[in-house]
Residue frames relative to the residue before (quaternion, step in Angstrom):
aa qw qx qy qz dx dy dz
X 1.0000 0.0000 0.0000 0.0000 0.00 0.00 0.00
X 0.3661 0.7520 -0.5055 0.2121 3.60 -1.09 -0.62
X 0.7690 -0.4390 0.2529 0.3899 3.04 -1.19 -0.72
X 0.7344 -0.2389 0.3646 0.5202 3.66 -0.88 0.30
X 0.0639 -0.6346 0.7257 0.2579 3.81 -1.46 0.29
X 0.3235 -0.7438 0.5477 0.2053 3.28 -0.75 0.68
X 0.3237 -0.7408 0.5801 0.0996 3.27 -1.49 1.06
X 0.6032 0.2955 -0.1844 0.7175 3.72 1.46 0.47
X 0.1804 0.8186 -0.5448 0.0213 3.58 0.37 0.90
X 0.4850 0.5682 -0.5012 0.4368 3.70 1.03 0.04
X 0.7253 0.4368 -0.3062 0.4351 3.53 0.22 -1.94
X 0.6461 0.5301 -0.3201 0.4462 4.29 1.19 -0.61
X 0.6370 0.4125 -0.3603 0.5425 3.55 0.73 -0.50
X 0.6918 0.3362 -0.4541 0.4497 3.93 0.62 -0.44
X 0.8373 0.3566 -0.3092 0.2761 3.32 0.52 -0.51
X 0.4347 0.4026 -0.4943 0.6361 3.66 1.25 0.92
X 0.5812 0.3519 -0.5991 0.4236 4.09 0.35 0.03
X 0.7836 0.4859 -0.2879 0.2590 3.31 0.30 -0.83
X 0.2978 0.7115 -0.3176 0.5516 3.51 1.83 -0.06
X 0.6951 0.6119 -0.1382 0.3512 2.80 0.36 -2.05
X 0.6627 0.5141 -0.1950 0.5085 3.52 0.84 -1.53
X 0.8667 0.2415 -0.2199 0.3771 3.35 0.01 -1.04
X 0.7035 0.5075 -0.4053 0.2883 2.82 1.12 0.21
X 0.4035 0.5546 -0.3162 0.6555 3.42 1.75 -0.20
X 0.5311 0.4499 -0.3928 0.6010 4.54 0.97 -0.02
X 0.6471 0.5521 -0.3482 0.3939 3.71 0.58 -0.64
X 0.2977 -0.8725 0.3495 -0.1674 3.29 -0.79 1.75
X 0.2761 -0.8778 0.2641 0.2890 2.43 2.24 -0.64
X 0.6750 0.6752 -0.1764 0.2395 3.58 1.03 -0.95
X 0.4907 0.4706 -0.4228 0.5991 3.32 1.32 0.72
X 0.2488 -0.8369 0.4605 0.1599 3.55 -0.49 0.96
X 0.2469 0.8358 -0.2810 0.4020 3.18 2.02 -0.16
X 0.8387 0.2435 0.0824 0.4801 3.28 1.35 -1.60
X 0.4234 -0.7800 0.3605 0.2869 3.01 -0.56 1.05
X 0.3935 -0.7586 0.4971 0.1503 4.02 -0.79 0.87
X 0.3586 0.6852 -0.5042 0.3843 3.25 0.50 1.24
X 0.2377 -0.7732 0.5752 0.1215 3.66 -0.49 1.59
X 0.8793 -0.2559 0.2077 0.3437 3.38 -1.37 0.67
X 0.8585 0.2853 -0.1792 0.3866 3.08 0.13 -1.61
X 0.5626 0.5623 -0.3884 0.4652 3.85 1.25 -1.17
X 0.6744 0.4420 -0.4711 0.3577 4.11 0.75 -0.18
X 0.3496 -0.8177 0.3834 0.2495 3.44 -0.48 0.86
X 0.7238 -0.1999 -0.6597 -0.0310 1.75 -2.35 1.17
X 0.1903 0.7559 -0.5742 0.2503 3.54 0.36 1.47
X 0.4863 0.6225 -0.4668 0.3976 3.90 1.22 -0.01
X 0.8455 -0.3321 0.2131 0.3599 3.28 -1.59 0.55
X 0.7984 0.4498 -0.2222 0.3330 3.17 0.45 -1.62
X 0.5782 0.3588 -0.2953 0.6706 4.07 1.25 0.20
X 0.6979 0.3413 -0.5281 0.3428 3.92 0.21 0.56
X 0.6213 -0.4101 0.4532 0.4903 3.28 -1.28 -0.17
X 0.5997 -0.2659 0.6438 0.3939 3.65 -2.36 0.02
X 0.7621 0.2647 -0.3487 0.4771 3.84 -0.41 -0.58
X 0.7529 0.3617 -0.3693 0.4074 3.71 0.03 -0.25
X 0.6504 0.3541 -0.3541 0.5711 3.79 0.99 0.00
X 0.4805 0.5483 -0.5130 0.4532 3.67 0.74 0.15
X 0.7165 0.5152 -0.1535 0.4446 3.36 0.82 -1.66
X 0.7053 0.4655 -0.3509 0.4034 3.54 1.13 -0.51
X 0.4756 0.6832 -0.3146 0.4562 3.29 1.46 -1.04
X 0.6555 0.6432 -0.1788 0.3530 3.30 0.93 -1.39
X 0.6264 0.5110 -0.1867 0.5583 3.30 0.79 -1.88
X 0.7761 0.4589 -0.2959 0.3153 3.60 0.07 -1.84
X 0.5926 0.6288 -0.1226 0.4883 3.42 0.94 -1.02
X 0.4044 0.5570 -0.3531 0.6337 3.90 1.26 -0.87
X 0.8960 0.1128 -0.0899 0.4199 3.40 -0.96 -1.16
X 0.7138 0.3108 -0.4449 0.4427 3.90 0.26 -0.05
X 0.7121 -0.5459 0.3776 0.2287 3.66 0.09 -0.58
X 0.4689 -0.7406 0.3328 0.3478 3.11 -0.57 0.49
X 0.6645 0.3876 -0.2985 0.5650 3.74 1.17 0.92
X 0.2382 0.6331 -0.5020 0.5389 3.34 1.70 1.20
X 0.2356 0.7734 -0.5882 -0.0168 3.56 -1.28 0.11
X 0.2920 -0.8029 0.4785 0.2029 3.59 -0.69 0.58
X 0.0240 -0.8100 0.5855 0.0223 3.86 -0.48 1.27
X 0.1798 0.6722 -0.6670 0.2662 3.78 -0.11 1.39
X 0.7241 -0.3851 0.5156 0.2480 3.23 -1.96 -0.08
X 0.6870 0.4486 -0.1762 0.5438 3.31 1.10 -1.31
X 0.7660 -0.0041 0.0634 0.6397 3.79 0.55 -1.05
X 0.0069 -0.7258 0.6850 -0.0627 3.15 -1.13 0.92
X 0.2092 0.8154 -0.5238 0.1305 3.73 -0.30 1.16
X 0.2057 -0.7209 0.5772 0.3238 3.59 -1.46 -0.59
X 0.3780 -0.6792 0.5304 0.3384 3.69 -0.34 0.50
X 0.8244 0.3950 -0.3105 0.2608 3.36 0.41 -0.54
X 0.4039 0.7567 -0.2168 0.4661 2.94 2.43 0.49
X 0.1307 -0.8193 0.3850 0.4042 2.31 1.69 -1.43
X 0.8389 -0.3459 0.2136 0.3619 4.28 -0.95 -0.47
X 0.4205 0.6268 -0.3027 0.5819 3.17 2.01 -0.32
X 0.8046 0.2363 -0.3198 0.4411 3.80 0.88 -0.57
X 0.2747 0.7420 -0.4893 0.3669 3.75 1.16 0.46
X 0.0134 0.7289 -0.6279 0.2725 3.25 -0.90 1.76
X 0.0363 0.7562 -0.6379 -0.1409 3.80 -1.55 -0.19
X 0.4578 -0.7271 0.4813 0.1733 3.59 -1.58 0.75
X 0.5631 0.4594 -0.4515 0.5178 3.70 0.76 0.56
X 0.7250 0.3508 -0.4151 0.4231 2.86 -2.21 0.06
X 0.7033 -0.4960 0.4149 0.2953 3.61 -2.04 0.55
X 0.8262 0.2378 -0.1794 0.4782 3.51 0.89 -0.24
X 0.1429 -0.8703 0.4554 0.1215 4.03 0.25 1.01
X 0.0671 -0.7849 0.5878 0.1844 3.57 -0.93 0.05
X 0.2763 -0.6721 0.6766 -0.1188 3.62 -1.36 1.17
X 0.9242 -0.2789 0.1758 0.1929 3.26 -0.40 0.54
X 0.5624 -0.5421 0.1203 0.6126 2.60 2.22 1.75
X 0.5405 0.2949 -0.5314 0.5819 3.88 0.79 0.26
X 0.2251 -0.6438 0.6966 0.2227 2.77 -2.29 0.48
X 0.0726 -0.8267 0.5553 0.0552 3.40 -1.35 0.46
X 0.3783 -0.7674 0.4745 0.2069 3.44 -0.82 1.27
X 0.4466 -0.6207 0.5861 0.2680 3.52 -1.20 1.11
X 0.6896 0.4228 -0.1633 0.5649 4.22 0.99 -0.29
X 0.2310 -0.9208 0.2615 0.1741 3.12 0.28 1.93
X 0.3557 0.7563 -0.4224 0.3508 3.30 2.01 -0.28
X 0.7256 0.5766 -0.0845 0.3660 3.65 1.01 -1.10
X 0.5839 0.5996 -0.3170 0.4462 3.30 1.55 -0.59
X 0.5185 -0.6292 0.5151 0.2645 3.86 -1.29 1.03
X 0.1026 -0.7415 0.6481 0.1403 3.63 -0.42 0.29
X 0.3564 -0.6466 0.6650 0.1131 3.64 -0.95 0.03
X 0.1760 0.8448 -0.4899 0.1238 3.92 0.11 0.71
């Protein structure tokens, strides 16, 4: 399971770093405009991009906030100071947390025996 493999992992890692950036540039302060980063607009969350474009976004986002920034949504759920290795989301039949996945349908879950 996981994420997407990507079949364009350069042109995916620039374009989730660069996401990433503006979206960690986003200030919100113009009420004019709606505040909605990249990933929270649907189906732009984690769980519908590729492994190279959430690496790259982690990356980007993480660039300009800091390494004690972190993003706790359904759609993306990360730590910057983890870095892309801890890049996960809460929706959909199969979640992911911290590079583990885990099925919300217990018929589906891996057991280790």
């Amino acid at each position: 399971m996981g994420a997407l493999k990507s079949k364009h992992p350069v042109v995916d890692y620039l374009s989730g770093y660069y996401y990433g950036l503006g979206d960690a540039n986003d200030d919100c302060k113009d009420p004019r405009i709606p505040c909605i980063e990249y990933v929270w607009k649907s189906p732009n969350g984690f769980i519908n991009q590729t492994d190279a474009f959430i690496d790259g976004y982690v990356s980007g986002f993480c660039k300009i906030a800091g390494p004690g920034a972190s993003m706790d949504e359904d759609e993306a759920d990360f730590w910057c100071k983890d870095g892309p290795k801890s890049a996960g989301w809460m929706i959909g039949p199969t979640v992911r947390s911290g590079g583990i996945d885990f099925h919300r349908d217990p018929k589906l879950q891996v057991t280790n025996k």
